[in-house]
SEKE-775873 format. One record per residue (C-alpha): residue in one letter; x, y, z. Coordinates in steps of 0.02 Angstrom, whole numbers, plus 50000, padded with zeros to 5 digits. Layout:
SEKE-775873
AXYZ...
//
This chain:
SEKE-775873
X516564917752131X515804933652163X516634944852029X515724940051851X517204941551725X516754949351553X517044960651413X518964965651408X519574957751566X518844938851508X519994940651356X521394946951413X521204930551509X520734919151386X522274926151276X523454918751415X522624902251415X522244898751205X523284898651074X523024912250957X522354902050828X521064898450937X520494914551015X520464924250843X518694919850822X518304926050997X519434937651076X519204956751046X520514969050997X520784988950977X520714983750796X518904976350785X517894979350955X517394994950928X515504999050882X515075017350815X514005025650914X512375035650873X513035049950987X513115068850935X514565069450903X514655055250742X514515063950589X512965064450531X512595050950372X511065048450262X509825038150337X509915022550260X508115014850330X509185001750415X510435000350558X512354998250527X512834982350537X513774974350672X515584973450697X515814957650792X517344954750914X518784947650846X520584945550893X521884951050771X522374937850648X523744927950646X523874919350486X523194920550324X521724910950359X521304918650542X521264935650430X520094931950312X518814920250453X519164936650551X518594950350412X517194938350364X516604938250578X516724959250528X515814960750378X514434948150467X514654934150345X515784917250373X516074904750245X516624887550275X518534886150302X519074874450149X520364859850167X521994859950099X521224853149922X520224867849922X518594859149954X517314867450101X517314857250273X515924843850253X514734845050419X514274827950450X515934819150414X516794831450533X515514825550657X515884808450626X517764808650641X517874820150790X516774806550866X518154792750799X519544803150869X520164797451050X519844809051210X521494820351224X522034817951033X521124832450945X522234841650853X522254860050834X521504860250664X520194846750722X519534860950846X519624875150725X518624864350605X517314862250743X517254879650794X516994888250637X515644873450569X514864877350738X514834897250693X514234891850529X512614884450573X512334896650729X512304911150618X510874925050614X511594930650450X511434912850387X509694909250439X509364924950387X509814920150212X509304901650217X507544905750191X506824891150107X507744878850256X506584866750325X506064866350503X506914848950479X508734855450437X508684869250552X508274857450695X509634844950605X511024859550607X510614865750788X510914847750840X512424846750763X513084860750844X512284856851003X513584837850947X515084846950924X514854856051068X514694840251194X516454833251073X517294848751154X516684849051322X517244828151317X519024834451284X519214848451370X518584838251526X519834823951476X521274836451454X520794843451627X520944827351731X522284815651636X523544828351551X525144830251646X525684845451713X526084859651596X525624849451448X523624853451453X522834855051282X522414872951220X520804878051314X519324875351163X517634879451274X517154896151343X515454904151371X515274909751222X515654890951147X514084884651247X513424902551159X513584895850980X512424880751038X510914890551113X511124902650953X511024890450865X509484884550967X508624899450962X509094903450749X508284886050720X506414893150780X505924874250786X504654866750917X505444863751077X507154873651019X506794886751161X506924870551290X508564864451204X509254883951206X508894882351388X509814866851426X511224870651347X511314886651466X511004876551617X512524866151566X513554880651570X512814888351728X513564870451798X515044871251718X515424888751789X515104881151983X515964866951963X517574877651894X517234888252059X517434873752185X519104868352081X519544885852140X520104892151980X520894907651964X519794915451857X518074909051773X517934908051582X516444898051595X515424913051682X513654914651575X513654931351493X512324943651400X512544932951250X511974918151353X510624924351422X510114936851267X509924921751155X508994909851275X507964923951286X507724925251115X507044907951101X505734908451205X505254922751149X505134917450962X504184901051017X502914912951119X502644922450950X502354907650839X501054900950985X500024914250963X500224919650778X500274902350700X499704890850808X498544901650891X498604894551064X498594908051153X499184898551323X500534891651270X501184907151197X500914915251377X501964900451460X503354903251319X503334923351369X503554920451552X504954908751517X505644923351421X505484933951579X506164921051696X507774921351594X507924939851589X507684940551775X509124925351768X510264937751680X509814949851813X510344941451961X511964933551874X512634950551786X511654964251846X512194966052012X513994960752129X514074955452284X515084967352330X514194981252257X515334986752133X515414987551948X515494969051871X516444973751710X516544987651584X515054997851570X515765004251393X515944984351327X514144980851410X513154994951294X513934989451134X513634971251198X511804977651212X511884986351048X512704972350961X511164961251003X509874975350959X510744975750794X510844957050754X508834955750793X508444972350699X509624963750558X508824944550564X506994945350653X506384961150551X504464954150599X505094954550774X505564970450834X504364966851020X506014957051041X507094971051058X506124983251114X505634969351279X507504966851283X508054985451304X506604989851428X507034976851535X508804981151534X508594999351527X507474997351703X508264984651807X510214991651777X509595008551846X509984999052010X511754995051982X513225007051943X513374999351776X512755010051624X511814997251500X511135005251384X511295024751286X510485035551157X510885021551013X510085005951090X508495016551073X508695023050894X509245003550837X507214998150927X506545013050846X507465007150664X506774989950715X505084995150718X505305004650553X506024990450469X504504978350510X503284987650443X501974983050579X500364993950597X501044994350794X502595002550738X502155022150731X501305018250931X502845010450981X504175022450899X503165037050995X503175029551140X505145025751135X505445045051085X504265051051228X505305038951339X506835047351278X506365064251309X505805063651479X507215052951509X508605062251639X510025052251571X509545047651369X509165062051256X508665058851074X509725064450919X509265069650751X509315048050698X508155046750853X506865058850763X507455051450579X506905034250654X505285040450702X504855046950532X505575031550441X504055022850551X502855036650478X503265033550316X502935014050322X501435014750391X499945011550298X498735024350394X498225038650306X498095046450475X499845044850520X500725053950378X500255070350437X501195067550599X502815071550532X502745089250532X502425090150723X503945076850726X505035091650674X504355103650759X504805092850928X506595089950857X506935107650844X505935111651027X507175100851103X508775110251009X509065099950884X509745105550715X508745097450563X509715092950406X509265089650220X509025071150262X507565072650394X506565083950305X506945074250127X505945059250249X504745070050263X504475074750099X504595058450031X502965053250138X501935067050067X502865062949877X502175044249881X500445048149960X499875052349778X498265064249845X497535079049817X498865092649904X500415080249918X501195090849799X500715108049904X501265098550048X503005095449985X502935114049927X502885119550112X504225107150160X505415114050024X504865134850081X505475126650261X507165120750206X507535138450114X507155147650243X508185138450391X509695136850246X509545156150224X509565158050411X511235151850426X510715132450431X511765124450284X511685109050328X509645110650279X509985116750104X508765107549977X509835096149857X509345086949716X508615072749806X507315086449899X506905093749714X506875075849639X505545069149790X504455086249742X504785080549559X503775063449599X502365073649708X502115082849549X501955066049423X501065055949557X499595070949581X499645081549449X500545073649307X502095075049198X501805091349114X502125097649307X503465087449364X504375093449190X504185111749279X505215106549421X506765102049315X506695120549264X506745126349446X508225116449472X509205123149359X508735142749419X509325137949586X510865130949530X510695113549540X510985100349424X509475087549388X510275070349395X509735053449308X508425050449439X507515067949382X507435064849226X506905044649230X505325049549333X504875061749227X504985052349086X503965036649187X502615049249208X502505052449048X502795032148983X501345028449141X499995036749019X500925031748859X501555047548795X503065041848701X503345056848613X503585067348759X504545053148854X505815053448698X505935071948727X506625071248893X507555056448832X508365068648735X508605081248851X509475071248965X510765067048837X511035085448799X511395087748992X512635075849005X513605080248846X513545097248919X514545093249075X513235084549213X514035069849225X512655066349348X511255065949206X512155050249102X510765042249036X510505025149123X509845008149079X508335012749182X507905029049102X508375019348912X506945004449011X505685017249029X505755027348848X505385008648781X503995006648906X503195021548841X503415015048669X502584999548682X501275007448790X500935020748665X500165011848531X501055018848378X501315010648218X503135015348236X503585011048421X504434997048334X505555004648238X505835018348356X506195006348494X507504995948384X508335014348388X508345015648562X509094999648577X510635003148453X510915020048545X510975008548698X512474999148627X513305014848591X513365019248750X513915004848800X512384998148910X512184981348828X510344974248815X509814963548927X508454950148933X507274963949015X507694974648864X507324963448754X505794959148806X505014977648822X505794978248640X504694961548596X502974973448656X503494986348541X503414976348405X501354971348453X500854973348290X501924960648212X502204946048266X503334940748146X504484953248216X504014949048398X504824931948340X506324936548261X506754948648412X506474933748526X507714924348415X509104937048426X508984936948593X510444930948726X509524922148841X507504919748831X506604916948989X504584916549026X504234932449003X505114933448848X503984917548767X502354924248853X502564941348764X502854933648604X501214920748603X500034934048694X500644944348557X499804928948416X498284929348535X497924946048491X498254944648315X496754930248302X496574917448178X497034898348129X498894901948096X499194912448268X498324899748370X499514883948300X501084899648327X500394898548493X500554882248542X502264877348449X503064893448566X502174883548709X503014869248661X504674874548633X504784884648770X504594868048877X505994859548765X507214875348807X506824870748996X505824887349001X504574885649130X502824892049069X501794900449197X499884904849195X500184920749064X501034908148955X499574894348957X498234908648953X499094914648797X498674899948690X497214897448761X496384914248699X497094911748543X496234896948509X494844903748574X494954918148435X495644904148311X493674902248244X494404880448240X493304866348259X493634861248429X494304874948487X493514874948662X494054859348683X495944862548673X495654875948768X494864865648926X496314851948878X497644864648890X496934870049075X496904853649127X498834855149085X499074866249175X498284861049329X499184845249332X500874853249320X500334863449466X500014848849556X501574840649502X502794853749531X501904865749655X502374882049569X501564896249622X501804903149450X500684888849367X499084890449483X497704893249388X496814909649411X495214916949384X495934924749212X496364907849154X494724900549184X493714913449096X494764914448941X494234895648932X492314901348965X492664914648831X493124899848734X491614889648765X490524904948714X491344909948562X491134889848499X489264889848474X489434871848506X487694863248586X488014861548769X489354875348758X488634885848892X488084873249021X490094868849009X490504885949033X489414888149193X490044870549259X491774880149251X491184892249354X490624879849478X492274873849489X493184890349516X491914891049667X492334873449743X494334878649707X494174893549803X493504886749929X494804874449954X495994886649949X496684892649799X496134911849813X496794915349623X495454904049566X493974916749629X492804922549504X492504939949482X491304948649367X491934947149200X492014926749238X489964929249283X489724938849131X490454927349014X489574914349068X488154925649052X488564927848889X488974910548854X486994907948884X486404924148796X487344913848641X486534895948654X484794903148624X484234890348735X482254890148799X482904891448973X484484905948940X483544920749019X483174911249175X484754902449185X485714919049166X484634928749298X485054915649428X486884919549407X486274938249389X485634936849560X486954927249645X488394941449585X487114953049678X487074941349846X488774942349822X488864959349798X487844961249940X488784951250068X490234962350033X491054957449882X491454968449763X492504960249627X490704951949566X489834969549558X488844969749422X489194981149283X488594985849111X489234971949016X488244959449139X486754968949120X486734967048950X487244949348939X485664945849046X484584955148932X485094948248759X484904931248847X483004934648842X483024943148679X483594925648593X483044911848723X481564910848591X480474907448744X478594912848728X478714921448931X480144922749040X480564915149183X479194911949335X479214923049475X480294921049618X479894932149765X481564930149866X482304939649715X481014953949769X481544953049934X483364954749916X483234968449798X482014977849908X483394975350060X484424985149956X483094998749889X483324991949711X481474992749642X480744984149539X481604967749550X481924955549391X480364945149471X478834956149458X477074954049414X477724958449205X477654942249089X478704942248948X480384945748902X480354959648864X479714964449017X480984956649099X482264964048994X481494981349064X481774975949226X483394972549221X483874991449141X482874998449261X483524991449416X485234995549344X484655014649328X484185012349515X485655003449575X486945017349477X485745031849573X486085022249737X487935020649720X487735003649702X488695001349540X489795014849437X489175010049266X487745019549172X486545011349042X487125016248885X486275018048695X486774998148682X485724992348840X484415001848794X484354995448615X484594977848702X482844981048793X482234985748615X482784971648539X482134958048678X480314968648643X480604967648453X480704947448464X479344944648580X478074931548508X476364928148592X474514933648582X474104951548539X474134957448722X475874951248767X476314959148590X475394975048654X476344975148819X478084972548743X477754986548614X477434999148750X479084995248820X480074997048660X479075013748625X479755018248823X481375015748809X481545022548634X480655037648691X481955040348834X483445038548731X482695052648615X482495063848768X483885060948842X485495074548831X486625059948882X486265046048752X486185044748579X485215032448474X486195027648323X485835017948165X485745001448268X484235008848383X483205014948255X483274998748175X482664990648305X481295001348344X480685000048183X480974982348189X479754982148348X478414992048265X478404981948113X478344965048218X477094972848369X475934984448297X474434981048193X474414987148023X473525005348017X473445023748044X474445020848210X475775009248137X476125022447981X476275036448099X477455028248205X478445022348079X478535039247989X479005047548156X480325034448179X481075038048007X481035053447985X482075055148160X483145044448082X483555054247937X483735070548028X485205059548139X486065054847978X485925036048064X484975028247913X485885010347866X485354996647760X484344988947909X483265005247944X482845004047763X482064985547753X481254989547929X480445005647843X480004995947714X479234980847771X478234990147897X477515004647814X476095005947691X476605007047485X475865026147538X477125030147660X478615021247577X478485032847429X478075046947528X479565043847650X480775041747488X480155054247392X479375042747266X477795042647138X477925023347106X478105011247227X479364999247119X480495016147103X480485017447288X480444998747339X481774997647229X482865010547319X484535006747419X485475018347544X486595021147409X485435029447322X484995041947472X485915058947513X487445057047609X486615069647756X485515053447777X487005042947812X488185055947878X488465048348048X488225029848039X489965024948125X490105005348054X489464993547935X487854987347951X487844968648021X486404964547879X484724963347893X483824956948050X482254949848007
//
């Protein structure tokens, strides 16, 4: 028939023919139909970053139980209808004894049972929640709806042809039965779901014809935007996952003209009547539209192409018809759509929809129009985008719209995050805005406390908490009252840099406010969360005890501690472990975190008894049915690697191997070894001084490689996993350590090179490389290697490690020296400091060889030394100037030369209070009997030989910082 029969009039229909039970899921009332609108005249709310959710049709109830299905179809959720026992409806063995039950003998419960199971596993909301279904189960629970469905139409078609007159069994299938099956279809996002969404529309395109030649009065099996809307869907989710996960880009464009072919379906079935005039309700067709713009802005948040396709098509092709489809709301819900999915397409597409909207003769935008626009601003990741939103208000109030507090708080709150240099200016402006359009007469623009709290953040995110303190001031001059949220990020500026005194203080202050009447300013959990955090971030020796305070005053207010509390509390206590423990013990509940904090606290602490601590928390932890993650098992293992136990690298490796195969096992994400975990084990290795140690640690490395490359990206080494190794070989004093640590030298610079910069080279690695010469022991370095020249000249770096210099010492050089010319060049941020320098010293000062490489290596030292000296920047201290005069006691030839340079050496010494112990014997067993008593002062060389650094003034000693390490000889 001609006339397509929806919205109101299909109802009013279908009330006549079902029995109330029935149609309560369906049928819409006065009660429940209507959906707000976005129009001017709604009072204006805060912009919650989300559209409102749906308020689905339903019929009033009629019992108890059709009440509470119906205010679960409002509220958007539906839970299973339980039995008289009380027990939920159990899917499959409904299926199975509908299927039992003979043709024309369901009973009225039997149906209700099969419509709500069928709503069940249809549902957006559910699917939406049901995140961890398989593919499997959602193409299981489509299937069975798709079942029930066929049950139904078997019945109904029974009741149709066999019952007697007047005596014809309550009509169960509609078109928006059949709708539950393609929903369900098109939910499930399975391969080949958009086909089975399709045939299940097909069927009721049949159904609908063959009802016309029966001639029946009126057609409730008419497809309707439902239908169509969610067959759409499908194909249009399968077109998505072509080309984003499959990436088959031609089967996603087949998928995408089904999707058209439907909506042109739609067209032709609804868009148009034959007699020209309007089908149905234009008023029930927009919030049809809107109610599907909402449900996809609600459950395909990655998706919002899907409505925005949706309302363009229907938007264009009902400008033909006399029908009004869609209105200032379906826009604002695509524009919220976009914001929601955070896509970088989202600030192009929200533009475009506004631009639409304003050239538009029969949609004009509203102040949520502009709101939505922002919201899509202030999700975007672009830099370049942020500064749009000022010209976003200037267009509002072009086109005569009045702003409010709430758009220009969005506003605000972009520049607030950003962070930058003039975010905080920025927000300054916005504020000087608000004041003046409030004193203008605008009220509704006033600043309120959420305006002065997002310039609060501005200020701690640029500028720092002293600042942001300033702006609780201003509040109260202007009459309004700072809340909890003021106060809290104030005080997490202040805990971010670990200022705990100052965090207390506010603490404090926020206390007073309340007891003075701002009820507003009750201290919170989170602001008691973040006074601990600045505690155990602070470092003092009483953040302990202080925090244990915090806690009580907690009690008394009555915000009881929870596990989260406890465990900041267990951080406090960082320098004792014993307390750690026995706050871990008085706990309610202990969970990961809770163990983890307690053992990384015994790794820091170091020693035999920590490390076995360690591992019995690892232990029990397991036996409590606590699952240990990688912070747990990395824990224990740099414990043991500070434990100073035989073995101890060992356990280590055997407690990663541990871990790996409970990754493997149970496949949490939680338990993947990382790069962290790997090179607390190398740091293990190289603190063992066990023969082989390093070669193990560099085989390590080798495997972090290979498990990168098969995937696991947490496994990648960076540069402190190079520079332990590094180190691991500068410790073995093998023959072959300086070469073997230049070859992982140079591959963090390929690396480096190709565009990695996690394995940048810094000042550690440098260093690492050059003590690796200094105690290989080897009589020259490594041979040359010109590709190293080459890729270091491709990068300007000059000289390279492999140069025409022998020695190591000359290699040593080159390695400080291409660091000084990679820092000039940008290359790295790290300057050579006193200790590198002293490093190239040192490799110099343990050369061994003929008189010439001796001769070469000297002139190095006597470089280097020479530069620190001149040099505003660096420093020697008592370490240096022990190993210079270690060099010229070990390089030079015993003469005139050798006494002046030690007595220049010495005397600098002196004058930089940096004489130790080790400067002493140097002095001594390099000089001449001559210069030792003339250095000290002496007439007798047993008087002077005899002397210690006790013996010398303290001015000579005045600034040596630590302990000597003992002679070096």
């Amino acid at each position: 028939m001609a006339a397509h029969i929806m919205g109101s009039a299909l109802l009013v229909f279908l009330g006549a023919l079902w029995p109330v039970s029935t149609v309560a899921a369906y049928a819409p009332s006065p009660a429940f139909s209507v959906v707000p609108s976005f129009g001017a005249n709604r009072p204006r709310q805060r912009w919650s970053g989300r559209p409102q959710s749906p308020i689905l049709l339903s019929a009033a109830p009629s019992s108890v139980d059709d009440e509470r299905v119906a205010k679960a179809l409002v509220n958007g959720k539906q839970s299973p209808r339980k039995t008289d026992a009380g027990a939920p409806i159990d899917k499959v063995q409904l299926a199975q004894q509908t299927e039992e039950v003979p043709l024309g003998q369901l009973t009225p419960d039997h149906r209700r049972d099969m419509l709500t199971v069928m709503r069940q596993l249809s549902s957006m909301d559910r699917r939406r929640d049901d995140i961890v279904a398989t593919s499997r189960k959602r193409r299981q629970d489509a299937a069975m709806v798709e079942r029930l469905l066929d049950r139904l139409l078997r019945e109904h078609q029974y009741s149709v042809e066999f019952a007697e007159d007047g005596k014809q069994s309550g009509q169960d299938v509609n078109a928006r039965t059949y709708n539950l099956a393609i929903k369900a279809w098109a939910n499930a996002n399975v391969r080949g779901s958009a086909e089975k969404a399709e045939r299940v529309l097909k069927k009721l395109k049949v159904a609908n014809i063959n009802e016309e030649k029966a001639s029946t009065p009126a057609s409730f099996l008419q497809p309707d935007l439902y239908s169509f809307a969610y067959t759409y869907a499908a194909w249009y989710k399968e077109a998505m996952f072509a080309a984003k996960n499959a990436e088959n880009d031609k089967a996603s464009s087949a998928a995408m003209r089904k999707a058209e072919t439907v909506l042109q379906s739609m067209k032709q079935v609804l868009m148009r009547d034959g007699r020209g005039e309007p089908s149905h309700s234009s008023l029930n067709v927009v919030e049809d539209v809107n109610s599907l713009l909402v449900l996809w802005s609600n459950t395909n948040a990655n998706l919002p192409g899907l409505a925005e396709r949706f309302l363009r098509f229907v938007d264009e092709e009902s400008k033909t018809t006399s029908d009004t489809w869609t209105n200032t709301r379906s826009y604002n819900l695509v524009i919220n759509s976009w914001a929601k999915s955070g896509s970088d397409e989202s600030v192009t597409r929200a533009e475009a929809l506004l631009a639409d909207m304003e050239d538009s003769s029969t949609l004009s935008p509203d102040l949520l129009t502009y709101s939505g626009v922002v919201s899509c601003l202030a999700q975007s990741k672009r830099g370049a985008d942020h500064p749009k939103a000022d010209a976003v208000l200037r267009r509002l109030q072009a086109n005569g719209i009045q702003p409010d507090a709430v758009i220009y708080n969005q506003v605000m709150n972009i520049y607030s995050k950003q962070g930058t240099n003039g975010a905080s200016q920025r927000c300054e402006k916005v504020l000087k805005q608000m004041e003046s359009l409030a004193s203008a007469g605008n009220e509704q623009v006033a600043p309120d406390v959420r305006t002065y709290n997002l310039l609060l953040s501005a200020y701690a995110n640029e500028k720092g908490p002293a600042e942001a303190e300033k702006v609780i001031s201003r509040m109260h001059m202007n009459n309004i009252k700072p809340n909890a949220v003021s106060f809290t990020t104030t005080m997490d500026a202040y805990a971010k840099i670990g200022d705990a005194h100052n965090s207390l203080r506010i603490l404090s202050l926020m206390e007073k406010e309340y007891n003075n009447g701002n009820s507003d300013a009750k201290p919170t959990r989170r602001a008691y969360m973040s006074a601990l955090n600045s505690l155990a971030k602070s470092g003092r020796g009483d953040a302990g005890t202080r925090a244990e305070a915090l806690v009580q005053t907690m009690e008394r207010m009555g915000l009881k501690p929870d596990t989260q509390v406890f465990n900041v509390l267990i951080n406090c206590h960082k320098n004792s472990a014993a307390r750690a423990e026995k706050v871990l013990y008085r706990m309610g509940e202990r969970d990961v975190v809770s163990y983890s904090s307690v053992m990384h606290i015994h790794s820091t602490t170091g020693g035999v008894k920590a490390a076995k601590r360690a591992q019995e928390l690892l232990d029990e932890m397991q036996k409590e049915d606590v699952e240990p993650n990688a912070h747990a098992f990395n824990s224990v293992i740099t414990a043991l690697s500070r434990s100073g136990i035989k073995n101890a690298a060992q356990k280590a490796e055997g407690l990663l191997k541990k871990m790996e195969a409970l990754y493997e096992e149970t496949g949490n994400a939680n338990l993947q070894p990382s790069a962290r975990v790997y090179t607390s084990v190398i740091s293990a290795w190289a603190k063992s001084n066990e023969p082989g140690s390093a070669l193990r640690a560099e085989i390590l490395l080798k495997l972090m490689w290979a498990m990168y490359k098969r995937g696991n990206k947490a496994a990648k080494p960076n540069c402190h996993t190079f520079t332990s190794v590094i180190n691991c070989w500068a410790k073995s004093r093998d023959k072959d350590a300086g070469e073997r640590a230049e070859a992982l030298l140079d591959q963090m610079i390929k690396l480096y090179e190709k565009g990695d910069r996690e394995v940048k080279p810094n000042v550690l690695t440098l260093t690492a490389a050059i003590h690796a010469y200094a105690r290989s022991g080897a009589r020259d370095a490594a041979s040359k290697v010109d590709s190293i020249l080459s890729e270091m000249k491709a990068i300007g770096v000059h000289p390279s490690l492999q140069t025409s210099e022998h020695g190591k010492a000359a290699k040593a050089h080159a390695i400080l020296k291409r660091m000084k010319d990679m820092h000039s060049q940008g290359v790295i941020a790290d300057q050579a400091n006193e200790f590198l320098y002293t490093a190239v010293i040192n490799a110099a000062a343990t050369t061994y060889g003929d008189e010439e490489e001796k001769q070469e290596a000297f002139r190095i030292a006597y470089r280097v030394f020479k530069e620190i000296t001149d040099s505003e920047r660096l420093n020697a201290n008592h370490v240096t100037y022990s190993t210079f005069l270690r060099a010229i006691s070990k390089l030079v030839p015993s003469g005139e030369k050798k006494d002046s340079l030690i007595s220049a050496a010495f005397r600098l010494c002196i004058r930089d209070g940096q004489c130790d112990s080790n400067c002493l014997f140097h002095m001594k067993n390099g000089a001449s009997q001559e210069l030792v008593c003339d250095l000290l002062g002496c007439s007798d060389y047993n008087e002077a030989n005899a002397l210690s650094v006790d013996d010398f003034p303290l001015d000579w000693t005045r600034n040596v910082q630590q302990r000597s390490r003992g002679r070096i000889r």
